[in-house]
C-alpha positions as CSV (number, residue, x, y, z in Angstrom):
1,X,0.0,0.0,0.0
2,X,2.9,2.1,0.8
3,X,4.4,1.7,-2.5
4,X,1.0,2.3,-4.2
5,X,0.6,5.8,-2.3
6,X,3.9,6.9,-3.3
7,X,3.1,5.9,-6.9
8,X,0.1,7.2,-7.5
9,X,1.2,11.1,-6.6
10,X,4.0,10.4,-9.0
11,X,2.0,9.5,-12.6
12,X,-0.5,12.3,-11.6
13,X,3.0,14.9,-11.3
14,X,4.6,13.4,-14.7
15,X,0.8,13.9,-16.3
16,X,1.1,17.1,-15.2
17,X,4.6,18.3,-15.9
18,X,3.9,16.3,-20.2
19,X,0.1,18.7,-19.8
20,X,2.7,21.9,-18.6
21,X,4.8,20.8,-21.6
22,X,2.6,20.8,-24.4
23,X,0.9,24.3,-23.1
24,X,4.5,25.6,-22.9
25,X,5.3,24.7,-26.8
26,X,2.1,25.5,-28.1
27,X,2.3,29.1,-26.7
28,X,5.8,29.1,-27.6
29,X,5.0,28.2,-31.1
30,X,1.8,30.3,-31.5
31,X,4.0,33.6,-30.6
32,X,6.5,32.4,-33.3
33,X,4.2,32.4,-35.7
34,X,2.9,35.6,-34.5
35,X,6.2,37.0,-34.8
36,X,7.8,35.0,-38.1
37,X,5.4,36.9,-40.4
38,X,5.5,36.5,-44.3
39,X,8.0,38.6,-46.5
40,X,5.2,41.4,-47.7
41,X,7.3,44.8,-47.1
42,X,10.5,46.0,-46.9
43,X,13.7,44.8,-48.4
44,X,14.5,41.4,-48.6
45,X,17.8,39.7,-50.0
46,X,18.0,36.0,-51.6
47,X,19.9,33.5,-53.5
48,X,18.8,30.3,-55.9
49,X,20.4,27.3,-56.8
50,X,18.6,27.2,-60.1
51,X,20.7,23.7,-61.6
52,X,17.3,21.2,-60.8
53,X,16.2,20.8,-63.6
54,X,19.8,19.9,-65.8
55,X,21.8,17.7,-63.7
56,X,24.1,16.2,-64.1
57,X,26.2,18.9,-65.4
58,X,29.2,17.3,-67.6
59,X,31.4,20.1,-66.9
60,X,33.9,21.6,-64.3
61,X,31.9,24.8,-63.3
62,X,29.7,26.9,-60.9
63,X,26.2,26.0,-61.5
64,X,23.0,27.9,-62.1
65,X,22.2,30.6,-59.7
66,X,20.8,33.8,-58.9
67,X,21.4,36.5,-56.1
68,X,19.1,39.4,-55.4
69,X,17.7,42.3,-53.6
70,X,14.0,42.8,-53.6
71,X,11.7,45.7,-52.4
72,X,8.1,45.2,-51.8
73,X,5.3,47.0,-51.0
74,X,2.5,44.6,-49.9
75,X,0.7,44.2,-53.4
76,X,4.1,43.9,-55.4
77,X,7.5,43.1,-55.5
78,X,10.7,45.1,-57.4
79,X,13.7,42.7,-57.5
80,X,17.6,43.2,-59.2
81,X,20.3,40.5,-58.9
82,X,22.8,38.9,-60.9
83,X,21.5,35.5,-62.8
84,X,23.5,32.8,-64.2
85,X,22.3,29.7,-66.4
86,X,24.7,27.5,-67.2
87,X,24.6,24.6,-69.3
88,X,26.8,21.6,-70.5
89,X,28.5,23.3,-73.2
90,X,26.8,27.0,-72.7
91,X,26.5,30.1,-70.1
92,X,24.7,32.6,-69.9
93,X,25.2,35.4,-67.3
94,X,24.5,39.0,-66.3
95,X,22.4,41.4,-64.4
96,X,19.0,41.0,-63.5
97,X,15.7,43.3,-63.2
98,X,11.9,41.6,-62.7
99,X,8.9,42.6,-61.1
100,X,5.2,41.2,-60.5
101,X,2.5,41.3,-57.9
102,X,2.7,39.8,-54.1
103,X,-0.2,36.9,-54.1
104,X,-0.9,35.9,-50.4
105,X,-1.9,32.4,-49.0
106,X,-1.5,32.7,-44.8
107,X,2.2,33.1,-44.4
108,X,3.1,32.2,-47.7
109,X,3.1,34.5,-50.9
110,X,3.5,33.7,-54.5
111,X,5.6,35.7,-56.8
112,X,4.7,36.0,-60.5
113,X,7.0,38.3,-61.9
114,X,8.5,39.1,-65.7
115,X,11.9,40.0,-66.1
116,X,15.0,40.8,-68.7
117,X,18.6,40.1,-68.2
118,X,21.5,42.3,-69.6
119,X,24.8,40.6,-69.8
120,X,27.5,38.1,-71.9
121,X,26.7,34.3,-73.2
122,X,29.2,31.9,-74.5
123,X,28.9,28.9,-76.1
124,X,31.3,26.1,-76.9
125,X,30.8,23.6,-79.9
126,X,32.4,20.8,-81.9
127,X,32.9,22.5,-84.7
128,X,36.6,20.9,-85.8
129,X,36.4,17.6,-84.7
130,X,36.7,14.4,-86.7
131,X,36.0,11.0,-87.2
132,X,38.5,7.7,-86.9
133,X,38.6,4.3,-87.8
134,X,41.3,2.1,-86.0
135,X,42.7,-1.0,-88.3
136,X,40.1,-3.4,-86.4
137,X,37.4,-1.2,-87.5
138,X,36.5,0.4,-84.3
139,X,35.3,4.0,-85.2
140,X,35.8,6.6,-82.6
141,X,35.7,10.8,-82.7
142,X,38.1,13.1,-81.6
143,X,35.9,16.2,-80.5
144,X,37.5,19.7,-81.2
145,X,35.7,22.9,-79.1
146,X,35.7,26.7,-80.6
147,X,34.5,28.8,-78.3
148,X,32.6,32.1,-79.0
149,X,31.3,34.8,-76.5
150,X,29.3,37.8,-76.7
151,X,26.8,40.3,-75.5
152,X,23.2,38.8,-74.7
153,X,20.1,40.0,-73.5
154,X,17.1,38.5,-72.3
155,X,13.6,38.0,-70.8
156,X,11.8,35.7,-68.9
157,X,9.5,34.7,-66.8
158,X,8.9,33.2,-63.3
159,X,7.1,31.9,-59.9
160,X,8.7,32.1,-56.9
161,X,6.8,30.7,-53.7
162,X,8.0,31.9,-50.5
163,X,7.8,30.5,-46.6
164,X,8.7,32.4,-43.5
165,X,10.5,29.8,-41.4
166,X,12.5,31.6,-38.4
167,X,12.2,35.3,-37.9
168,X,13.7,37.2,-40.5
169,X,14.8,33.7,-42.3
170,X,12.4,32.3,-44.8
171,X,12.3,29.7,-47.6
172,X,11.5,29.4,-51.5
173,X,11.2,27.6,-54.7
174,X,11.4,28.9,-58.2
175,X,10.8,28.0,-61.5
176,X,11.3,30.6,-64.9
177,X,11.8,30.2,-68.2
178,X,14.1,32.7,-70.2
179,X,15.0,33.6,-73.2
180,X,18.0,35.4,-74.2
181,X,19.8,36.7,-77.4
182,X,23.6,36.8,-78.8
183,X,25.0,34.9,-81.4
184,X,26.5,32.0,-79.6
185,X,22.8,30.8,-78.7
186,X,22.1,30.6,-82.1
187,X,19.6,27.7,-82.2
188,X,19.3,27.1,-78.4
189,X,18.1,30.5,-77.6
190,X,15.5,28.8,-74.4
191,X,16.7,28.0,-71.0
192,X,14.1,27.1,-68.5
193,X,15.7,26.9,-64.5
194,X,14.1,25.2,-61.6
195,X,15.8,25.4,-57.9
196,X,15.5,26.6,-54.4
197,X,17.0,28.8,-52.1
198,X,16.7,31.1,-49.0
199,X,15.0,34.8,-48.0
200,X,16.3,37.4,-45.4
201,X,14.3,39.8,-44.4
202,X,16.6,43.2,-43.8
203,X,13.9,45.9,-43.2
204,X,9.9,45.9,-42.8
């Protein structure tokens, strides 16, 4: 009986310290998401990893990506950066300008936004290579690159959707298809980019 007495008090105190718990997080958790409010105003900086969509990439180089500074005013968005899509045997590069309307879902917004791109692509091909065949007729191809560069421009478009996660810290997707001139592209003038990436929040 002893041992039941001294039992009993203890379940009920755990029960009540797990009850104590759970009020604790939910409070905690419900001021955090008063507080960790979606990305609507202010300025906001970012980056992409935009190589999703085209891996693997069969070259030694930095990947697709995009950094950027936005300014928004609740119903849109005003965002420059630098963009680069780069391909297995092409890149494009340069600075960045797009803009579209702030779409809002609770905490998260969608982006639509159209943009152009001013900057340089280049463009390696095969244009010198040749064939072989080895005395046990085994046919092979020696590939020889030229390499051209120039200016290009461009425009696009693209969706970004956006999470607030911790404070001024907050997480998106985006996907965007672009288009971009110069004489390198010739022929492969389309380059659509899919990747993911992360918000800060610098001012409301």
């Amino acid at each position: 009986m002893i041992l039941c007495r001294g039992y009993a008090p203890k379940k009920f105190l755990t029960l009540v310290a797990g009850v104590a718990a759970l009020v604790s997080f939910a409070s905690i958790t419900k001021l955090e998401a008063q507080t960790t409010r979606r990305f609507d105003s202010g300025v906001v900086a970012g980056g992409d990893w935009l190589q999703a969509n085209a891996l693997p990439m069969d070259r030694d180089a930095l990947h697709s990506l995009t950094a950027n500074v936005s300014y928004r005013r609740r119903a849109w968005a005003l965002e420059a950066g630098w963009l680069r899509v780069a391909r297995t045997l092409s890149t494009v590069q340069g600075g960045s300008l797009s803009g579209g309307p702030l779409l809002h879902w609770g905490p998260v917004l969608f982006i639509p936004a159209i943009g152009v791109l001013g900057g340089q692509a280049q463009e390696s091909r095969d244009t010198t290579g040749y064939d072989w065949v080895d005395a046990q007729g085994v046919m092979g191809h020696v590939a020889r690159y030229t390499h051209s560069s120039a200016a290009s421009f461009g425009g696009g478009a693209q969706l970004t959707i956006e999470i607030p996660v911790y404070r001024a810290v907050g997480f998106h997707a985006r996907v965007g298809q672009w288009y971009f001139t110069g004489a390198p592209l010739e022929g492969d003038r389309a380059r659509t980019v899919v990747g993911a990436g992360l918000s800060l929040r610098l001012t409301r």
